[in-house]
PDB file of N, CA, C, O and CB in Angstrom:
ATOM      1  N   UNK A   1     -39.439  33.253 -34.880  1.00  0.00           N
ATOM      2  CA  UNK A   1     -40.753  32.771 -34.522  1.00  0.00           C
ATOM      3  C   UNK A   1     -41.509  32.437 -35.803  1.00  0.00           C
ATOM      4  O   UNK A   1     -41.760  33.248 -36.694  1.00  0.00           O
ATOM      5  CB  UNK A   1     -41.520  33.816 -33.670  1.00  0.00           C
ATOM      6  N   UNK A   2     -41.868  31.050 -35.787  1.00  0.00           N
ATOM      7  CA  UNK A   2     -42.585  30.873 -36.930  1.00  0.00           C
ATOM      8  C   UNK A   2     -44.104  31.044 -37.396  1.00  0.00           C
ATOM      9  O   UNK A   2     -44.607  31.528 -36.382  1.00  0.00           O
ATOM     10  CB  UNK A   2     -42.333  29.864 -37.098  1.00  0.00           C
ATOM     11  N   UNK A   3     -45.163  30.924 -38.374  1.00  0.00           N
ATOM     12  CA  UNK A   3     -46.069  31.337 -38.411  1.00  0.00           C
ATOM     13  C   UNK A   3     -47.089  30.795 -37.024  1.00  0.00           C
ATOM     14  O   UNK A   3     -48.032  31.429 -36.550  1.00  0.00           O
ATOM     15  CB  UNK A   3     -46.354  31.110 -39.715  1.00  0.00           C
ATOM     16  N   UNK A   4     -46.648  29.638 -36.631  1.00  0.00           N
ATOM     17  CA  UNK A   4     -47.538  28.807 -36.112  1.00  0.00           C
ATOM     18  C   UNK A   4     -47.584  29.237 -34.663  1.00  0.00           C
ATOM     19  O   UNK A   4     -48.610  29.213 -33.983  1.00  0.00           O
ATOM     20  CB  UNK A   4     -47.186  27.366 -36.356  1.00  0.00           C
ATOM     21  N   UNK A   5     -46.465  29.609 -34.266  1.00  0.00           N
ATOM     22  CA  UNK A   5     -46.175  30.732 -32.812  1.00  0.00           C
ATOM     23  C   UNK A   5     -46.948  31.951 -32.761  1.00  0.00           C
ATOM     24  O   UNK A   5     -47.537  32.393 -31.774  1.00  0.00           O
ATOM     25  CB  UNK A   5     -44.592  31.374 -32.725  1.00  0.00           C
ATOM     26  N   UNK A   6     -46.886  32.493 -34.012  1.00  0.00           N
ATOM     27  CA  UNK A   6     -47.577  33.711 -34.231  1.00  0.00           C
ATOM     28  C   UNK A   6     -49.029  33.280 -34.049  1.00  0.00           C
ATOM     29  O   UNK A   6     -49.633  34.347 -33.939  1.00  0.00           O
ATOM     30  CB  UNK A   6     -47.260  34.376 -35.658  1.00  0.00           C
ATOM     31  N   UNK A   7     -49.652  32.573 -33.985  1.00  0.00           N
ATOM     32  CA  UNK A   7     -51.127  32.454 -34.164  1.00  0.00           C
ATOM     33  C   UNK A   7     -51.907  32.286 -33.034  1.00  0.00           C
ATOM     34  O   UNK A   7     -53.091  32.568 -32.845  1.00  0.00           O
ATOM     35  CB  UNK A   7     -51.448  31.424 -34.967  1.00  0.00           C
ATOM     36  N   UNK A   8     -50.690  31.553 -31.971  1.00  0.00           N
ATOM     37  CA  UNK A   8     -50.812  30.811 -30.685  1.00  0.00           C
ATOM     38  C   UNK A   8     -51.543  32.461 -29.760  1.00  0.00           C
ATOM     39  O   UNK A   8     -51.316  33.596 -30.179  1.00  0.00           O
ATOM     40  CB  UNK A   8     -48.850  29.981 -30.021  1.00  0.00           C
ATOM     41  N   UNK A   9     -52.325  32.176 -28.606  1.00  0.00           N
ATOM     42  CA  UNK A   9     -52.673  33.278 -27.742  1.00  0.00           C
ATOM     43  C   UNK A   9     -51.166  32.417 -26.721  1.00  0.00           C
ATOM     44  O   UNK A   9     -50.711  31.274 -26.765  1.00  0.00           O
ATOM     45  CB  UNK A   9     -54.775  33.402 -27.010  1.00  0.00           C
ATOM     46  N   UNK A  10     -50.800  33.622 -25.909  1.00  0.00           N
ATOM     47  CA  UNK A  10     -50.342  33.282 -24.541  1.00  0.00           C
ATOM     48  C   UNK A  10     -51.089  33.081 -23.857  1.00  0.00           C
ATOM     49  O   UNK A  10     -52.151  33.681 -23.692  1.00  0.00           O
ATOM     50  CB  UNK A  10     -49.702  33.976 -23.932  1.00  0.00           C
ATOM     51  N   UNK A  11     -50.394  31.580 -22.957  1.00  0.00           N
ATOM     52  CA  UNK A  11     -51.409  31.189 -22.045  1.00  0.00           C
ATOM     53  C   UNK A  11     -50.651  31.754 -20.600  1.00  0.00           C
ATOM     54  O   UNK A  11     -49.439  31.966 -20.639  1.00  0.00           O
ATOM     55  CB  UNK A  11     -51.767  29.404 -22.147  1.00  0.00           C
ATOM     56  N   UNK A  12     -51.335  31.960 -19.464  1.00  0.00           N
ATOM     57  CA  UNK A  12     -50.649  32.715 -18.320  1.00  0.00           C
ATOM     58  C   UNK A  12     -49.745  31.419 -17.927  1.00  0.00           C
ATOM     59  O   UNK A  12     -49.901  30.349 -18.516  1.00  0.00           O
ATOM     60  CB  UNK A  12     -51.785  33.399 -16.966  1.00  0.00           C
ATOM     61  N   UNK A  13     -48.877  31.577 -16.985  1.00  0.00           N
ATOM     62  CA  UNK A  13     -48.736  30.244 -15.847  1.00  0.00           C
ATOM     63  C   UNK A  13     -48.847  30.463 -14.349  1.00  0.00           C
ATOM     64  O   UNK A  13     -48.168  31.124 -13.564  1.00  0.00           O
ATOM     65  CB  UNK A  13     -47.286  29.565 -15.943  1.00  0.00           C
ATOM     66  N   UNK A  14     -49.693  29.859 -14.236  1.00  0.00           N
ATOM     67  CA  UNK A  14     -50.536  30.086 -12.894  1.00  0.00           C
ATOM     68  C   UNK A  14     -50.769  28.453 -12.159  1.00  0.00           C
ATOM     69  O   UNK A  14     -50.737  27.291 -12.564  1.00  0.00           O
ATOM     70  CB  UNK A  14     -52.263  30.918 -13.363  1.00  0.00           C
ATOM     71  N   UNK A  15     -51.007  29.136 -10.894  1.00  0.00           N
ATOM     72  CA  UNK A  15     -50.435  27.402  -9.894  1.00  0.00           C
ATOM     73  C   UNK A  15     -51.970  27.516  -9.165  1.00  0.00           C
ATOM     74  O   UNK A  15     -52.042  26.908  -8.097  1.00  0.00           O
ATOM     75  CB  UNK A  15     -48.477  27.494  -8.207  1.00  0.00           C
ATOM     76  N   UNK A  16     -53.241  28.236  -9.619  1.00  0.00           N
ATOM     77  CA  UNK A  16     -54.377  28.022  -8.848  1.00  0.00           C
ATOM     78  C   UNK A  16     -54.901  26.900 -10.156  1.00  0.00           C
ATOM     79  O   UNK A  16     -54.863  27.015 -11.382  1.00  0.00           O
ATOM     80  CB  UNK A  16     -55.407  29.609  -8.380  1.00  0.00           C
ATOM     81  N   UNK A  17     -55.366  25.853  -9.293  1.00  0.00           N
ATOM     82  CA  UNK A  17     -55.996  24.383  -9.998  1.00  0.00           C
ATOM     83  C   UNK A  17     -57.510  24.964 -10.410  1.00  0.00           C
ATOM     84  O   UNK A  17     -57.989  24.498 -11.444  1.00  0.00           O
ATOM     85  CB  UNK A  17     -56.129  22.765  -8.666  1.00  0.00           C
ATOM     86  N   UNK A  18     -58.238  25.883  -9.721  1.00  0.00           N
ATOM     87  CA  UNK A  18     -59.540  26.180 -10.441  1.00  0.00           C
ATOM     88  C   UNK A  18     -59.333  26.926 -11.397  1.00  0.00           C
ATOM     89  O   UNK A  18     -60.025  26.593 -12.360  1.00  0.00           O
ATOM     90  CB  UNK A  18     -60.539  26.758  -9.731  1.00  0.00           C
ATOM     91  N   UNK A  19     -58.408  28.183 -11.673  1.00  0.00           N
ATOM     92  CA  UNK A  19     -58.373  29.149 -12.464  1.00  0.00           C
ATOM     93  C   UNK A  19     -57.839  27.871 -14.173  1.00  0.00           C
ATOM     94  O   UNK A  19     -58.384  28.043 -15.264  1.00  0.00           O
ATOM     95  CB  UNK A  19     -57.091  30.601 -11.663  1.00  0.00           C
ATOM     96  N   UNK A  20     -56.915  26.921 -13.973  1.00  0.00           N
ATOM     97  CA  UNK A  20     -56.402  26.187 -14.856  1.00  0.00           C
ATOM     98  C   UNK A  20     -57.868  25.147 -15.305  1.00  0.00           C
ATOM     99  O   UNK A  20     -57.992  24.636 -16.418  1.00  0.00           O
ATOM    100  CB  UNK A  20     -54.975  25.443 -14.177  1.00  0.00           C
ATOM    101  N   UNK A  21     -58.666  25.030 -14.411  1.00  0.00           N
ATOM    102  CA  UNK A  21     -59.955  24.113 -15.176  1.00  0.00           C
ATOM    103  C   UNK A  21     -60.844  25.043 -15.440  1.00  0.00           C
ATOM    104  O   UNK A  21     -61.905  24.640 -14.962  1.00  0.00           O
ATOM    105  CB  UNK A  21     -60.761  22.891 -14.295  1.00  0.00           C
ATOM    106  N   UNK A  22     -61.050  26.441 -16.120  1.00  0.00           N
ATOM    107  CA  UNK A  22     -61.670  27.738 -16.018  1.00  0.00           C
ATOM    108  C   UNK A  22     -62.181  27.783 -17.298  1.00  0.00           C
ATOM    109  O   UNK A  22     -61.291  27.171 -17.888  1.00  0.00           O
ATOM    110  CB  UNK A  22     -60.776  28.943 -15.639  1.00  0.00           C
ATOM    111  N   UNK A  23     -62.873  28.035 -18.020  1.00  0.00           N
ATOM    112  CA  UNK A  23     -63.263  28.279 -19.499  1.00  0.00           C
ATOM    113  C   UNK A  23     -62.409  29.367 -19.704  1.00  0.00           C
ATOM    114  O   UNK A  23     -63.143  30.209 -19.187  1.00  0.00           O
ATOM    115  CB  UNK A  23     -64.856  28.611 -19.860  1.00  0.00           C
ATOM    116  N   UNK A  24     -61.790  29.768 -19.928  1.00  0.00           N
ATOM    117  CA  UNK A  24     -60.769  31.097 -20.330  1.00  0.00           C
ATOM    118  C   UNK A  24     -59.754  30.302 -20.238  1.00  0.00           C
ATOM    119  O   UNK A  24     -58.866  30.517 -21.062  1.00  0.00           O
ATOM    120  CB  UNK A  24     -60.623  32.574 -19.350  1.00  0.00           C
ATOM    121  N   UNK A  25     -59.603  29.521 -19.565  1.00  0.00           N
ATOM    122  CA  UNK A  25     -57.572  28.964 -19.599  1.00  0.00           C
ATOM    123  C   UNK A  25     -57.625  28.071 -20.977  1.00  0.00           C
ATOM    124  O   UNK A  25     -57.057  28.203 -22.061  1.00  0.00           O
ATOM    125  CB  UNK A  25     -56.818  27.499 -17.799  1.00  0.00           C
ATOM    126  N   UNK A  26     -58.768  26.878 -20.345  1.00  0.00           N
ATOM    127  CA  UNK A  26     -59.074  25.641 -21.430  1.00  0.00           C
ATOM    128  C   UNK A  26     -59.044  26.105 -22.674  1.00  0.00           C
ATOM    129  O   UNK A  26     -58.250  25.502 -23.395  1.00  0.00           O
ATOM    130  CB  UNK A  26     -60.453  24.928 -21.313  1.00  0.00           C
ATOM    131  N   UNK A  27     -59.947  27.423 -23.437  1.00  0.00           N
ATOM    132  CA  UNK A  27     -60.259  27.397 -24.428  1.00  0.00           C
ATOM    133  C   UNK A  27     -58.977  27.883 -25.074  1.00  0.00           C
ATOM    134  O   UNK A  27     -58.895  27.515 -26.246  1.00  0.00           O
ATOM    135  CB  UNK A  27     -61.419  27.979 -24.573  1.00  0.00           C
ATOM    136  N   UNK A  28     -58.033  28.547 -24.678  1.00  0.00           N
ATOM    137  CA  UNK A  28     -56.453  29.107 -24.903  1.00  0.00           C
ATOM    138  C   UNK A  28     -55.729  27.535 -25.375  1.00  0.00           C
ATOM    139  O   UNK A  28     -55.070  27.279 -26.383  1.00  0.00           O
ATOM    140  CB  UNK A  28     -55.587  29.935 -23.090  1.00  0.00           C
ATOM    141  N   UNK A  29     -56.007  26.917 -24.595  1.00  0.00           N
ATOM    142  CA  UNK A  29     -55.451  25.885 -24.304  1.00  0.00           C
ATOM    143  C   UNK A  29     -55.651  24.953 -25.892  1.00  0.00           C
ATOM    144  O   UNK A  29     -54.669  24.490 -26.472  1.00  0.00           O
ATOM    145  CB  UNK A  29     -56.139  25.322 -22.858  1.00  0.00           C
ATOM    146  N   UNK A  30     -56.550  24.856 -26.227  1.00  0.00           N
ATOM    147  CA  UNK A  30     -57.402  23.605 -26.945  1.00  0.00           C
ATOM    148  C   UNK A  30     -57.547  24.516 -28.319  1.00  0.00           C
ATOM    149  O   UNK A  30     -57.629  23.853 -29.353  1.00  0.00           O
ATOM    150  CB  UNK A  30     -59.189  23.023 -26.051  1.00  0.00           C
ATOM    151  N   UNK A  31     -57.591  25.990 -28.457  1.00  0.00           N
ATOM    152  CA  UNK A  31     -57.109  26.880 -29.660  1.00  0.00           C
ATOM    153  C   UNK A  31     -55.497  26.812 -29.917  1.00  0.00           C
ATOM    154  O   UNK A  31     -55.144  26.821 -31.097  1.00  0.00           O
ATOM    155  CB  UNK A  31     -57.524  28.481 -29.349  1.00  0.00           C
ATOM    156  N   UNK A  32     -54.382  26.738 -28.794  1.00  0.00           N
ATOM    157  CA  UNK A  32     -53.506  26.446 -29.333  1.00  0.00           C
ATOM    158  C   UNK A  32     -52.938  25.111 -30.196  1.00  0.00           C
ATOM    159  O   UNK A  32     -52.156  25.074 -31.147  1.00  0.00           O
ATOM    160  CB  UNK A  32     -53.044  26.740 -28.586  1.00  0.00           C
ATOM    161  N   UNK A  33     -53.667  23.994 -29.461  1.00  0.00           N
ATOM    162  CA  UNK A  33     -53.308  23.261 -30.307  1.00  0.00           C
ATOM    163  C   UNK A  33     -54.389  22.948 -31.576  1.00  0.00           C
ATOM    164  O   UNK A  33     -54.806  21.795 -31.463  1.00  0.00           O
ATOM    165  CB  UNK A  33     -52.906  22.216 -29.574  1.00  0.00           C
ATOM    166  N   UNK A  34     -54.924  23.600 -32.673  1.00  0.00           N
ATOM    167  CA  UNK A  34     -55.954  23.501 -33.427  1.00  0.00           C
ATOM    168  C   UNK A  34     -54.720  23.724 -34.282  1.00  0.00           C
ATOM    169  O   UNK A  34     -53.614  24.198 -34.024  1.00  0.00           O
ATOM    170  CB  UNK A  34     -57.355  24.381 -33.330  1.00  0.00           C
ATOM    171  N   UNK A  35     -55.488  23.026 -35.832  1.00  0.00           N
ATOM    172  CA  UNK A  35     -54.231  23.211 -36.616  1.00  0.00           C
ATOM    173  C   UNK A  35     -54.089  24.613 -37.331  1.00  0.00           C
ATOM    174  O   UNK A  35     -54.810  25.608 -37.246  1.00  0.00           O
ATOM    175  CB  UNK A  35     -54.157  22.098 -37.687  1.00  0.00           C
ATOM    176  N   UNK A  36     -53.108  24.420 -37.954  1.00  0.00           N
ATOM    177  CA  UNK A  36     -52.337  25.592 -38.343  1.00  0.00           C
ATOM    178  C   UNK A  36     -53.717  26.474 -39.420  1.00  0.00           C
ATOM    179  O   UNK A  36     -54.108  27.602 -39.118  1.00  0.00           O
ATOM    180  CB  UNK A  36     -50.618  24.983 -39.320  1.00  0.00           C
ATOM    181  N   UNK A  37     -54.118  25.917 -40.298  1.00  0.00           N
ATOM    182  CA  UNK A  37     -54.789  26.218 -41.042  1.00  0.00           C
ATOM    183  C   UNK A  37     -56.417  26.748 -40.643  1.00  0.00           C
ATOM    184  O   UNK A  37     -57.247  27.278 -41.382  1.00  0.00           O
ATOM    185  CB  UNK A  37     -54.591  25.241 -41.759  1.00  0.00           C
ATOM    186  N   UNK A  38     -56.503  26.429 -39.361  1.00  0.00           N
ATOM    187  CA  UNK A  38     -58.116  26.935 -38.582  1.00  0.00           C
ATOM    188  C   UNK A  38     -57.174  28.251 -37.934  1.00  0.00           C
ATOM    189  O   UNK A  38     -57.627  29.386 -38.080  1.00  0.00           O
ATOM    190  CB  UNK A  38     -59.135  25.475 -36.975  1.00  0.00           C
ATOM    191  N   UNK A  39     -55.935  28.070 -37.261  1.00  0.00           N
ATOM    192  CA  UNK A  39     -55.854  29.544 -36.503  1.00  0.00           C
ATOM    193  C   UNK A  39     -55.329  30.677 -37.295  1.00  0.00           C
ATOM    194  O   UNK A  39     -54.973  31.786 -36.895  1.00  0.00           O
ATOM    195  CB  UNK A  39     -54.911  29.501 -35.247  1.00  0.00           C
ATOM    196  N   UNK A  40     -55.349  30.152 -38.594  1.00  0.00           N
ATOM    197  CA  UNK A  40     -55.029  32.091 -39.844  1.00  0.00           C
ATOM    198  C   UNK A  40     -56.171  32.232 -39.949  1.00  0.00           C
ATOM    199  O   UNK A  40     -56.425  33.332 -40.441  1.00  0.00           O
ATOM    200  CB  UNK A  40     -54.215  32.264 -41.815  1.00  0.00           C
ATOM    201  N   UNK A  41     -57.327  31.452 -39.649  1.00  0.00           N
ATOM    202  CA  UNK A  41     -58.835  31.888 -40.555  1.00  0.00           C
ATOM    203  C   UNK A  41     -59.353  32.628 -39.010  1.00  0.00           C
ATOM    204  O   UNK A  41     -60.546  32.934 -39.031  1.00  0.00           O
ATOM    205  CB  UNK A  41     -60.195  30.105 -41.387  1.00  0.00           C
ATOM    206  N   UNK A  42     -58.636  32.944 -37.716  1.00  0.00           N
ATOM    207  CA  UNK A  42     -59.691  33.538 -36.312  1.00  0.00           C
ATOM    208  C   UNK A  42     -59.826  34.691 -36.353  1.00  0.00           C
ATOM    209  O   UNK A  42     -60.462  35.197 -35.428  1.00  0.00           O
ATOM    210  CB  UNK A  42     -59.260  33.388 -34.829  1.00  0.00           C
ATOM    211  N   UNK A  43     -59.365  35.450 -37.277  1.00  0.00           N
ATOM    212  CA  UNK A  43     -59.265  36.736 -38.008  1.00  0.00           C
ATOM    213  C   UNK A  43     -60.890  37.043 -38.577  1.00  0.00           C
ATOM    214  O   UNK A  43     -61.454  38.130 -38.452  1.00  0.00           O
ATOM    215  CB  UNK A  43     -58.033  36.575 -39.351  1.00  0.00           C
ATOM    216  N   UNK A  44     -61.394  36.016 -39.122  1.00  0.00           N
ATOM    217  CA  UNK A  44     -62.649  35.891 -40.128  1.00  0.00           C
ATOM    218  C   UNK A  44     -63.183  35.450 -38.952  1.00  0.00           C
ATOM    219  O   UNK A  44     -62.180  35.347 -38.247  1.00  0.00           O
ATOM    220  CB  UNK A  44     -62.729  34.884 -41.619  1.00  0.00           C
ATOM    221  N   UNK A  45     -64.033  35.153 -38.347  1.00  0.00           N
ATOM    222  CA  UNK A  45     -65.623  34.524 -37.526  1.00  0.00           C
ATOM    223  C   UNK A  45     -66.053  33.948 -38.292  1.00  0.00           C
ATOM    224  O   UNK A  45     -65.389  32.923 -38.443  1.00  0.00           O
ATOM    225  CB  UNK A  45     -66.849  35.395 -37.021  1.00  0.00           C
ATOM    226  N   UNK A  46     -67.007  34.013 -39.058  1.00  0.00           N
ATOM    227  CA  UNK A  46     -67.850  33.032 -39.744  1.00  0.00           C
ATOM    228  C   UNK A  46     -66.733  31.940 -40.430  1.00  0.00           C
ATOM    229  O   UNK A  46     -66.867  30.756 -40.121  1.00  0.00           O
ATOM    230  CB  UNK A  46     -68.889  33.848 -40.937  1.00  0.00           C
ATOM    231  N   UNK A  47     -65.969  32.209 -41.077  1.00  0.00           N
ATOM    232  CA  UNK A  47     -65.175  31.173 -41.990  1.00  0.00           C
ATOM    233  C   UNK A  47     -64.269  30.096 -40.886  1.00  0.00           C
ATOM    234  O   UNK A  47     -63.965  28.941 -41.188  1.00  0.00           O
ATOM    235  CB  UNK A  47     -63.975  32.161 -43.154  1.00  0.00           C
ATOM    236  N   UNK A  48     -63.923  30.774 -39.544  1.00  0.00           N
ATOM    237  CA  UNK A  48     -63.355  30.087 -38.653  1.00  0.00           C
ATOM    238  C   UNK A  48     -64.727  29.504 -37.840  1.00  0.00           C
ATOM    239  O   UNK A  48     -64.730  28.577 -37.030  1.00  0.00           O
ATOM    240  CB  UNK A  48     -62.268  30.991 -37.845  1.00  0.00           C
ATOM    241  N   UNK A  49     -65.606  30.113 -38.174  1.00  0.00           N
ATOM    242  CA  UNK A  49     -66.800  28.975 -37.066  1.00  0.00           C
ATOM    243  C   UNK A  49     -66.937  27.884 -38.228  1.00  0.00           C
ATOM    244  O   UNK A  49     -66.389  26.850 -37.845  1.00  0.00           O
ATOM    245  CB  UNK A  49     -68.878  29.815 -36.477  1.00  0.00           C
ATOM    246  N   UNK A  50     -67.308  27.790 -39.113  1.00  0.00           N
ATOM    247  CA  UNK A  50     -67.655  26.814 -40.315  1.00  0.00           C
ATOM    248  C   UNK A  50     -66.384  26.090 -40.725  1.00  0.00           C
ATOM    249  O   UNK A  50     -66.469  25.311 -41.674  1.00  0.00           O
ATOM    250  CB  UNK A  50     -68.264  27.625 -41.645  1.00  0.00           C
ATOM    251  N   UNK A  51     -65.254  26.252 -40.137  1.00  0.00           N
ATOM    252  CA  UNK A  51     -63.823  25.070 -40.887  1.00  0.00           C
ATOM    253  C   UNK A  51     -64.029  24.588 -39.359  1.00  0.00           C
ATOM    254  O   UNK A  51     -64.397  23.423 -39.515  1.00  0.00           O
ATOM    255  CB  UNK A  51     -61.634  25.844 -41.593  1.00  0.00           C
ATOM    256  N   UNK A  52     -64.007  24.761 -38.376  1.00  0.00           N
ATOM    257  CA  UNK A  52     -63.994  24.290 -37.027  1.00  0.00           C
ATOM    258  C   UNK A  52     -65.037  23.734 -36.607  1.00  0.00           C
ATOM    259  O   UNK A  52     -64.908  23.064 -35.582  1.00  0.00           O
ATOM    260  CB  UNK A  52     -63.745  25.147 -36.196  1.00  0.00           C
ATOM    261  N   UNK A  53     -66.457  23.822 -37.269  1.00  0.00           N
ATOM    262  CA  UNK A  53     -67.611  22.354 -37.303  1.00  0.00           C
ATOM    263  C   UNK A  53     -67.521  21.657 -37.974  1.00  0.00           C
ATOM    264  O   UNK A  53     -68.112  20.600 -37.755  1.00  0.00           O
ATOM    265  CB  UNK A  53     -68.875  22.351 -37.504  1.00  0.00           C
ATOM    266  N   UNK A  54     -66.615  21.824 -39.393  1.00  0.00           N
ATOM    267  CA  UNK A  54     -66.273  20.975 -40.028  1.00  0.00           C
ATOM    268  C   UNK A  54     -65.355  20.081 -39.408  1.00  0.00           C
ATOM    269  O   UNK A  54     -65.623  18.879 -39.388  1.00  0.00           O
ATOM    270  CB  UNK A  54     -65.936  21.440 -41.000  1.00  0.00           C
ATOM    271  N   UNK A  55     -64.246  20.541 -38.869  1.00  0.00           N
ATOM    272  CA  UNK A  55     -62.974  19.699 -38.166  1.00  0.00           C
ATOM    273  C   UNK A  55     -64.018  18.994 -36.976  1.00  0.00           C
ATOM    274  O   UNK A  55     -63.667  17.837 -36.740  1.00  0.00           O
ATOM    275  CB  UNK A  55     -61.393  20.912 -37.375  1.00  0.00           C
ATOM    276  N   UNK A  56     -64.969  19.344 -36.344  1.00  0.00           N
ATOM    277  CA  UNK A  56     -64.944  18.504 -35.242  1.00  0.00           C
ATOM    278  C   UNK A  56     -66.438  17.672 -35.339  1.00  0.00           C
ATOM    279  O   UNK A  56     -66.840  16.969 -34.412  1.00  0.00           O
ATOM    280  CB  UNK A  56     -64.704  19.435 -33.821  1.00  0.00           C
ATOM    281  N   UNK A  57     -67.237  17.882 -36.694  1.00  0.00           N
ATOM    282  CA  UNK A  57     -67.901  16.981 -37.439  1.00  0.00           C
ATOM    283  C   UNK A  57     -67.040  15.958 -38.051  1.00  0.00           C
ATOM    284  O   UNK A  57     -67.330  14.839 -37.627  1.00  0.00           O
ATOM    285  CB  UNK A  57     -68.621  17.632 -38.378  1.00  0.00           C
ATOM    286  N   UNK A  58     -66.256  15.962 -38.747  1.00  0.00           N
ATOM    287  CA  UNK A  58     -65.718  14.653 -39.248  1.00  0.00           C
ATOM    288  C   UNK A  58     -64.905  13.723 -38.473  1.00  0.00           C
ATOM    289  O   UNK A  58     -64.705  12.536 -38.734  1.00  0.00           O
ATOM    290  CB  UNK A  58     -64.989  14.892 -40.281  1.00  0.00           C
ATOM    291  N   UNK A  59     -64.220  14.762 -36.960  1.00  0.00           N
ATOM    292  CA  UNK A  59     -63.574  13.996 -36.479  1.00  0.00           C
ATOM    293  C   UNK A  59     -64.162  13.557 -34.960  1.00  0.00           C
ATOM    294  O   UNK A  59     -63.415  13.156 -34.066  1.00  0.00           O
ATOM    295  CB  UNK A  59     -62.334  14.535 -36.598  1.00  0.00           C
ATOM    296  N   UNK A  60     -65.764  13.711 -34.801  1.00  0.00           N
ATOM    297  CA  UNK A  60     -66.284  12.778 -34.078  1.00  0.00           C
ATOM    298  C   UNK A  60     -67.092  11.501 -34.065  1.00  0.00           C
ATOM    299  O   UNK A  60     -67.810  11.115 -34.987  1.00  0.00           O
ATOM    300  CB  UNK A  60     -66.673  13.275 -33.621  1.00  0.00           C
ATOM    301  N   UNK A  61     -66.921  10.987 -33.091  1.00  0.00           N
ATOM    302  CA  UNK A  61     -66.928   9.391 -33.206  1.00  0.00           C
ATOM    303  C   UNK A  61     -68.520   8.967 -32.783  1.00  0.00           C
ATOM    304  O   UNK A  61     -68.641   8.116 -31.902  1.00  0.00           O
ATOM    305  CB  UNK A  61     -65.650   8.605 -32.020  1.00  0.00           C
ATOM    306  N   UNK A  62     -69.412   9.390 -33.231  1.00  0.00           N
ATOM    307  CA  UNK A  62     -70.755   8.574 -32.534  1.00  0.00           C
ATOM    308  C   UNK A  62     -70.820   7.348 -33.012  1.00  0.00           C
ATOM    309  O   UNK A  62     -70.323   6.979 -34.076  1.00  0.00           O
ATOM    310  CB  UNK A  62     -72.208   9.174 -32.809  1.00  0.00           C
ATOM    311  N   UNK A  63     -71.405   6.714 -32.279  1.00  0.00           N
ATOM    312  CA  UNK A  63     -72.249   5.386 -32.218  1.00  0.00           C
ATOM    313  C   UNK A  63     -73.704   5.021 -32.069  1.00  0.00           C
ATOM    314  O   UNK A  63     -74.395   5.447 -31.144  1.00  0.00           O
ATOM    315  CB  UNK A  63     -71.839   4.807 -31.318  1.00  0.00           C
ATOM    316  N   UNK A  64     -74.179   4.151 -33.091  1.00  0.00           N
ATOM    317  CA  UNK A  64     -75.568   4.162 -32.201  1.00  0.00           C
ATOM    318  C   UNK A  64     -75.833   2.347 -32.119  1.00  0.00           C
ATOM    319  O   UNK A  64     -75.943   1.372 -32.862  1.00  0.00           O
ATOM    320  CB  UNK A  64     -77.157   5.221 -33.212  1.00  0.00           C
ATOM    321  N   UNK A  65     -75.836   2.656 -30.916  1.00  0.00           N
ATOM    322  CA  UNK A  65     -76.219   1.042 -30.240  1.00  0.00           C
ATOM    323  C   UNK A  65     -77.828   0.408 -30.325  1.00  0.00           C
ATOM    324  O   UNK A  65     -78.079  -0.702 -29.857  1.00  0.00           O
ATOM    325  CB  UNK A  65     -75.896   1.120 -28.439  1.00  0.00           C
TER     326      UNK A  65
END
């Protein structure tokens, strides 16, 4: 198992469609795939809240019309 397995939470597998659109499934969900380098820092709080507004400050797209 490599580091990147290690970091992952288990997600359940479950066949109820509300429990799978649930804030507890999603956020498992959308932390596993975060990169490698945000899920060694979930250990720390503050340093993992501040690389993860960073990641999703640079990588959103506004517009102003």
């Amino acid at each position: 198992m490599g580091i990147r397995q290690r970091a992952d939470f288990h997600q359940l597998s479950v066949i109820f469609t509300k429990y799978q659109k649930g804030v507890y499934y999603l956020s498992i969900k959308v932390f596993n795939v975060l990169p490698s380098y945000i899920n060694i820092q979930s250990d720390h709080l503050k340093i993992f809240k501040l690389i993860l507004q960073k990641l999703l400050y640079e990588n959103s797209f506004n517009s102003v019309n």
